[in-house]
N, C-alpha and C positions, 0 to 999 in steps of 0.2 A: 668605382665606389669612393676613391680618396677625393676625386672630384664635386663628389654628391654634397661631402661632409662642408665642403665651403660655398655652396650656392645659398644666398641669401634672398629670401621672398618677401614682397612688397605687395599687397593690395591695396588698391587705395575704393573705396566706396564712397560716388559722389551723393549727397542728401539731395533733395527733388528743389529746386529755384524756383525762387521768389523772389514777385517785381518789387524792383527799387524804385518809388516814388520820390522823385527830383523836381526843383522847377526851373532853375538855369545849371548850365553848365557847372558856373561855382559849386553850387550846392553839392551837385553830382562827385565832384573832387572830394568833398566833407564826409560824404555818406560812404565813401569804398574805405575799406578796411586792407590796407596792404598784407600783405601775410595769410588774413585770415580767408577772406573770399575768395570765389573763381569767379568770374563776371561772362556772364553772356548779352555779347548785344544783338536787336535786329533790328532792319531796318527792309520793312517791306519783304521780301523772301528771302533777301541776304542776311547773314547770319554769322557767328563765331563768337568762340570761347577761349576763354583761357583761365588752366587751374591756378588755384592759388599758388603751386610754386614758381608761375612766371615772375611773382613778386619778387624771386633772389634776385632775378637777370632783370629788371627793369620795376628798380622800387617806386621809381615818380609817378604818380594818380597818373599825372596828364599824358609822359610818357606811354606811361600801361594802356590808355585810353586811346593813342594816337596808335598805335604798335598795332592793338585792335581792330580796330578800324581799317588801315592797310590790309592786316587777314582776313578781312570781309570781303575786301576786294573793291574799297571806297579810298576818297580821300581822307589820310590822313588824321585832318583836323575834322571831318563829319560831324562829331560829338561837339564839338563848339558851337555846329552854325545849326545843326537839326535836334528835333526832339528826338531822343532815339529810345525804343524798346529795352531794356536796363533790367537784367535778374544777376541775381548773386547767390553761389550755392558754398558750401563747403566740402571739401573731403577728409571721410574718415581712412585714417590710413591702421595696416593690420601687416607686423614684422612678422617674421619664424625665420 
């Protein structure tokens, strides 16, 4: 029980994504919100996400975008040369 009294709980509750309309890449850079978004891209059946706190470990738009992408299991740069599928959600997070 002396264990109990120091475990700390975290939920985090993702909100439902919504597409990001972009028309080049630039733009795409402008319209993400570091910190605040989780960004999911697809392309064709390939897919991946990432929550807002990956913005601690990789604050750069282009960074987050190219890191992405890799976790899709694409090139890298993908989001530069293709139009890609673009949602951004947020999490609500719940301490005790």
């Amino acid at each position: 029980t002396e264990e109990l009294s120091q475990i700390e709980i975290e939920v985090s509750r993702l909100t439902l994504p919504v597409p990001l309309e972009y028309s080049t890449p630039e733009d795409l850079l402008t319209k993400l919100r570091p910190g605040i978004d989780g960004v999911l891209l697809r392309d064709g059946a390939r897919r991946a996400t990432f929550l807002p706190q990956v913005w601690e470990k990789i604050p750069d738009p282009a960074k987050f975008l190219d890191n992405l992408c890799y976790k899709m299991g694409t090139s890298p740069e993908l989001w530069r040369k293709k139009h890609l599928d673009v949602a951004i959600y947020q999490v609500e997070e719940f301490h005790e």
